[in-house]
C-alpha positions, -999 to +999 in steps of 0.1 A: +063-017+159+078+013+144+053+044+133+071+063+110+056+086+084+077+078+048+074+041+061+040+037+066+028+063+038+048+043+015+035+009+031+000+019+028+005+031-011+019-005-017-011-020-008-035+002-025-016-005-055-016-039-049-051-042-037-062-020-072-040-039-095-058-071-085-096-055-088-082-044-121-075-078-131-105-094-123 
């Protein structure tokens, strides 16, 4: 697997997002 930086920052911002949208529409 590739560690980069931008990648993974912006990989891990998806899934906040994603993970936060969904508790928001609950």
């Amino acid at each position: 697997m590739l560690e980069e930086g931008p990648f993974r920052g912006k990989t891990a911002d998806f899934v906040m997002m994603f993970i936060f949208g969904g508790v928001t529409m609950i």
